[in-house]
C-alpha positions as CSV (number, residue, x, y, z in Angstrom):
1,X,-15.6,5.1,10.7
2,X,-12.1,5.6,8.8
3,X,-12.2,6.6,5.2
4,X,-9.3,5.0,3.5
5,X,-8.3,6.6,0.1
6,X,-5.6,5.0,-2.3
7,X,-2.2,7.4,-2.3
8,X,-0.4,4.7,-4.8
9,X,-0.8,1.8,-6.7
10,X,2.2,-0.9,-7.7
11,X,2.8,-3.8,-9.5
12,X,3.6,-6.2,-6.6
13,X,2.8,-6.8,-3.0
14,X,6.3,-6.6,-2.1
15,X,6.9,-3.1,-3.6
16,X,3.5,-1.5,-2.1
17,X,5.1,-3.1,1.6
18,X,8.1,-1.7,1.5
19,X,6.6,1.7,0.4
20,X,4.0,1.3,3.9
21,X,7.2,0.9,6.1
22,X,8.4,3.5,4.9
23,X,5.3,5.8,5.6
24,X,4.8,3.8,9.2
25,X,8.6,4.7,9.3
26,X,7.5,8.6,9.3
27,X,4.5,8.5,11.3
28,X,1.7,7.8,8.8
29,X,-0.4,4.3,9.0
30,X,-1.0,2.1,6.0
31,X,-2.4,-0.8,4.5
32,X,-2.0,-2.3,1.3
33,X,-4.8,-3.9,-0.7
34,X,-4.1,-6.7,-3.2
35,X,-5.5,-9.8,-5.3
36,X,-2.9,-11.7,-5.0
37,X,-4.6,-15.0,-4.2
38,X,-4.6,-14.4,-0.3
39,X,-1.0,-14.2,0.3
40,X,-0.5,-18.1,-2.0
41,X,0.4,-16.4,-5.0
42,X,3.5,-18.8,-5.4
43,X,6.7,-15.8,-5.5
44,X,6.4,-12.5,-3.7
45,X,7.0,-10.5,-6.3
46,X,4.7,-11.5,-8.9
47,X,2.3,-8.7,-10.8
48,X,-1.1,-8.8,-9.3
49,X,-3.4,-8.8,-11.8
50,X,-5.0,-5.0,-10.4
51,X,-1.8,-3.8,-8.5
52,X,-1.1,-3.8,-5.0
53,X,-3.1,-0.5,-3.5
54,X,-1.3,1.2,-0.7
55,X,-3.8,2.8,1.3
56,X,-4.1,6.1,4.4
57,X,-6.5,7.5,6.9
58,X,-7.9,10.5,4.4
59,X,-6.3,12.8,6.9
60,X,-3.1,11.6,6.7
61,X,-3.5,11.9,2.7
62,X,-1.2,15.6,3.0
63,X,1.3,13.9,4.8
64,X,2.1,10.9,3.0
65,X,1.7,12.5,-0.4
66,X,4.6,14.8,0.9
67,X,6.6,12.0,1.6
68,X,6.1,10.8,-1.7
């Protein structure tokens, strides 16, 4: 089992993507986490009501705070 831990938080989906190419982009995997209605939130970069969560593999935490 992977433990995912949360390395940032932002106000829109499209902010916490381009933040997870740029980790992929150096080697470190991410996902990003958001209530944003299942992708029909009706513009990209509307505020999510929690933030988009960008998420790593705990042992890539190091690495991607570095690149932060």
């Amino acid at each position: 089992m992977v433990n995912l831990v949360i390395i940032k938080t932002f106000n829109t989906r499209m902010e916490a993507e381009i933040a997870k190419g740029f980790l992929e982009a150096n080697g470190v995997k991410a996902v990003v986490q958001a209530d944003d209605e299942g992708g029909m939130a009706p513009f990209p970069f509307r505020p999510t009501s929690q933030g988009a969560r960008l998420l790593v593999k705990e042992s890539d935490l190091k690495k991607a705070e570095e690149l932060f």
